[in-house]
Every structure is written in structure tokens, then in C-alpha cells.
Phi, psi and omega in degrees: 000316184293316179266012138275015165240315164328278214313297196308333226236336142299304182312306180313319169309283175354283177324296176324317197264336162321285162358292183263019117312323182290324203288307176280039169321298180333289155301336158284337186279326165305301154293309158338289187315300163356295176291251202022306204289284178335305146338293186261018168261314206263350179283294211282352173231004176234299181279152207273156182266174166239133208246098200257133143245170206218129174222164192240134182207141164250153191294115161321307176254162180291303208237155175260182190305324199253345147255018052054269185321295180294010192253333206276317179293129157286289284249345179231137166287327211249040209251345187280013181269320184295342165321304163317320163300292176311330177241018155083157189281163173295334171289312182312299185315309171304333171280318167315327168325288192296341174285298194276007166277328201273351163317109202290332168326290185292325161339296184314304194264349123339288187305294201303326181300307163265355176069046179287315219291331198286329190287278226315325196052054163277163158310310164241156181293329195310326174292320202294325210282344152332278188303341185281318171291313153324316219219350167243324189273105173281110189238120194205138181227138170243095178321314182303307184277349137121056154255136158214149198264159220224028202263181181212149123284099191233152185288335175246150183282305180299323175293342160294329187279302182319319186295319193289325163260004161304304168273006149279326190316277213287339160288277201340331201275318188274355175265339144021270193300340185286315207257350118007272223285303160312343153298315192297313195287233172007295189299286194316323178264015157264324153342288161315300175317266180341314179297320188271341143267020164261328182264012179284298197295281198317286119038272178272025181254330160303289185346282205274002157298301196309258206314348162266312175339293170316308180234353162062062175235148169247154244261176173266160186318290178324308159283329173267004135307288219296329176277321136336327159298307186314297184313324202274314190325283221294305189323314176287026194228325188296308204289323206245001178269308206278346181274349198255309165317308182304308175299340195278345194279292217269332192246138173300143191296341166242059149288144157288356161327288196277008124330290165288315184293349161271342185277340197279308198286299160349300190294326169311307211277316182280327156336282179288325175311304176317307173288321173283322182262016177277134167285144126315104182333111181319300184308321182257002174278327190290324200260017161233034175014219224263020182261356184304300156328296189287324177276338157288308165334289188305323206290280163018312149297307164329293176341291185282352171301280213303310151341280186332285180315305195293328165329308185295277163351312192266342215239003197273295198296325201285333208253004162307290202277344161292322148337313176235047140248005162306283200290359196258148205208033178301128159317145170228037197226135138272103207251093155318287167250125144328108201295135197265165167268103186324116163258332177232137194311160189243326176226164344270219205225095214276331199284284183327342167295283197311307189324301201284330168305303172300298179323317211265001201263320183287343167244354124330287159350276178287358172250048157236319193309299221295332182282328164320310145328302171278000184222013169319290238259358190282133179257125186280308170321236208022284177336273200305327193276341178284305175337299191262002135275006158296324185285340192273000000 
């Protein structure tokens, strides 16, 4: 019984509010239409159209500078897996895009450039630059294909077109400058390195000259294989110290990168403990009676000249070529389209404005008839005067 009377007592409403449309149709068709009018009097004769232009662009190099760097030395093979760590995925490059169009810097010198603040008449720069990010600056990324579109909205066609190539101009000049300033960064602290091994190498190249001068001795064969092995170790131990210092520069101490490249260095390190602690055949350490010393030594000096040199090797072309990734100032943004001149307006969207402009003015309506309609008949005097003889 109770959801045969719920049920009934819905239809009634139902019935009820039909009713009392019909009954004010007039006055709802009569506001409505109204707002409508009002609606299509300010889209098609006040408000101004609005005009996007759109342009597109992908990243020029393959690689970033510092992968660049890390590329440049022959003297290690493997040095090129790391590239991948330096320059990062095309998403990553696109979130960078993006960052430096959303910049208050290029905001700023956009706005100030076109004399936007004076139209906008904001108050402070900080709104305009607000309002250009919400309502004029268009951004779209296609991750897969490492593209992104470029578009401004604006009220004049051509200035839009201008704003628009103002702003690739200006992502190009300033991720430029990024990678410049990171070239400046990389050449100094190879630099650094380098300056402290030339005077490492001069050092131990005095050391074993002074020391073959004294005893004129040459290292024995035998030994100087196992030592040799010993030598290519620690050089790849120098080498791979020095790949990891670059990384701790681009990566945080727990990427896993730089996690493997210490675990790399460690098997090397446990490697050469192995190799330093292998005995030499007692008969040939004997047959070279008390010069056995004097020939540990000398290799030992040897050792750290040729360590020294490879080292030296490795780092002269990285600290070459960081030199002309300082200086070098190649576009590095690739502009598929040119941003165009909009001929047909983008906003607003005059017939879905009215369309949605009429709903909501037709139910505004009707929930005014209806509260109108329900309390039409309460006489509010009364009402109130009973109120306050009740309080007396």
C-alpha cells in the first residue's frame, strides 16, 4: 500500500507541475524568450569574436648537451648508454616545453611586448599574467609523437598570429639559454677535474722520471702483465667515478641509475682487490733478487703515470666539446607549422551559448512560477500579525 501511494503521489507531482506550466506558459515563454533575445543581441552585436591561432613544434636534437658530452670520448665504448639518462624521454622534453611557455618571465615579456595590460586595464601584472595563462594561452601535447601545438586567443587575427610566433620564438631563445647555461656547468666541473689532473699526471710523471734517473731498471715481463690488468681496472674505476659524479649533477642520490652505476663501481673495485691480491710466482720474484722492491715500486709508479694518461684521455674530448656546447646557440625547437592566420572565429560558440542560455532561463522560470504559484494564496499580514499577538 505504502508503494502504491509513493508511486500515486509522484504522478501527482508530475501532473501538478505540468499543470502549473501550462497554466503560466506565458510568462515562461515570455522570459525565456527574452533572456534568448538578450543572449543573441550581446553574442552577435556586443560581444567581440574571438580568434585562435595555432602552431606546432618538435625538439631539434636527439640528445641533450650533456649527452652530447658524455658521447664525445672514444677512449670508453660503453659510455654511450648513458646518454639515455641525460637527455630524457620526449615527455619529459614536453613537460619542459611547457614549463618555459607557462613562465612568468616569457608571460611577462609577452604581455609587456604587445602592450596587453593596457587593453586587459588589470591593476596588478600578476592578473594579467594569470589571465593570459587560464584564457588566452593554449597548450596541447602529443606525448607519443613528442609534438606540441602552440595556440593565443585573441579578439585581433593578426595579433594573435604575432603572439603566437612570439611565443615559439621565445620557448626556443630561452630553452637556448638552458642548455648553454648547462653546457657552462658541465665545462666547469670538467674543468675542474682536468686542471687537477694535469697536475696529478705532472706529478707522477716527475715521481718515476726521479726514479728510473736513480736506478735505470726495466719492469719484468710477468709482472708487468698482471699489472696491467691491475692498471685497465683502476682506470675503469677512475672512469666510472667520474660518469657517476655527472650523474649525482642530473639525478637524485636514489634513481636507480645512479644505484647501478655505484654497484658497477664496487664489482670493479672487488675485482682489482682480487687481482692486487693474487701472488706472483715466488721463482720469478727470486730471480730478480733484491731489485724485487725497487721493481714494485717502479711498476707502481708506472701504474699511476698510464692510469693518469687514460684518465687524461677520457676527459680532454668531453672538456673539447663542452667548450662548443657553451658557445653554441643552434635552434633547438622545430617548427612544423607556422602559427596561421585564423579566418573564422573560435569563440564564442554563439548557437550552443543560446541553446544552454535558453535551458537555463526555461528553468529559472519555471521554479519561479512554481514558488510563486505555491504561496500565491498565504497572506503573509495575518500571518505576521498573529505572530505578534502571540509574542504579547
Amino acid at each position: 500500500m505504502n508503494k502504491m501511494s509513493k508511486t500515486e503521489n509522484k504522478e501527482n507531482t508530475v501532473v501538478d507541475f505540468i499543470k502549473i506550466l501550462l497554466k503560466y506558459k506565458k510568462f515562461i515563454f515570455i522570459f525565456t524568450f527574452s533572456v534568448g533575445l538578450l543572449v543573441t543581441f550581446y553574442l552577435y552585436f556586443i560581444m567581440k569574436p574571438i580568434f585562435l591561432s595555432m602552431g606546432s613544434v618538435k625538439s631539434a636534437s636527439k640528445s641533450s648537451s650533456l649527452s652530447s658530452l658524455l658521447g664525445a670520448s672514444g677512449s670508453l665504448s660503453d659510455l654511450s648508454g648513458i646518454g639515455e639518462l641525460a637527455g630524457g624521454s620526449s615527455s619529459k622534453e614536453l613537460a619542459l616545453y611547457e614549463n618555459i611557455l607557462l613562465s612568468r618571465r616569457n608571460i611577462e615579456e609577452t604581455i609587456i611586448k604587445f602592450n596587453l595590460n593596457t587593453e586587459w586595464d588589470f591593476k596588478y601584472l600578476e592578473d594579467a599574467v594569470k589571465f593570459f595563462k587560464d584564457e588566452i594561452l593554449v597548450i596541447n601535447k602529443d606525448r607519443i609523437a613528442g609534438t606540441m601545438e602552440i595556440g593565443i586567443y585573441d579578439i585581433d587575427q593578426k595579433r594573435a598570429k604575432d603572439i603566437a610566433d612570439f611565443m615559439i620564438y621565445q620557448l626556443n631563445k630561452l630553452f637556448t639559454e638552458m642548455n648553454v647555461q648547462n653546457a657552462k656547468s658541465y665545462r666547469e666541473f670538467i674543468e675542474s677535474r682536468y686542471e687537477l689532473l694535469k697536475k696529478d699526471l705532472k706529478k707522477s710523471e716527475d715521481t718515476l722520471k726521479n726514479f728510473q734517473d736513480k736506478y735505470g731498471i726495466a719492469p719484468d715481463l710477468t709482472l708487468k702483465a698482471v699489472t696491467q690488468s691491475q692498471v685497465q681496472i683502476e682506470a675503469e674505476i677512475k672512469s666510472e667515478e667520474i660518469k657517476l659524479d655527472l650523474l649525482h649533477k642530473i639525478l637524485t642520490p636514489n634513481e636507480s641509475e645512479v644505484k647501478l652505476q655505484e654497484e658497477k663501481i664496487a664489482m670493479l673495485k672487488k675485482q682489482l682487490v682480487d687481482i692486487v691480491t693474487t701472488e706472483v710466482n715466488p721463482q720469478e720474484r727470486l730471480s730478480l733478487g733484491k731489485g724485487s722492491e725497487v721493481l714494485m715500486s717502479y711498476m707502481r709508479l708506472q701504474k699511476e703515470v698510464e692510469i693518469q694518461n687514460k684518465i687524461q684521455a677520457f676527459l680532454l674530448p668531453m672538456y673539447e666539446q663542452a667548450k662548443l656546447e657553451e658557445k653554441k646557440e643552434t635552434p633547438t625547437v622545430v617548427v612544423m607549422d607556422t602559427p596561421n592566420f585564423p579566418e573564422k572565429k573560435a569563440k564564442p560558440k554563439r548557437i550552443k551559448t543560446i541553446a544552454i542560455s535558453l535551458f537555463i532561463a526555461f528553468v529559472i522560470g519555471s521554479g519561479c512560477v512554481m514558488v510563486y504559484d505555491r504561496y500565491k494564496n498565504i497572506d503573509f499580514k495575518s500571518m505576521f500579525a498573529d505572530t505578534e499577538d502571540s509574542v504579547d
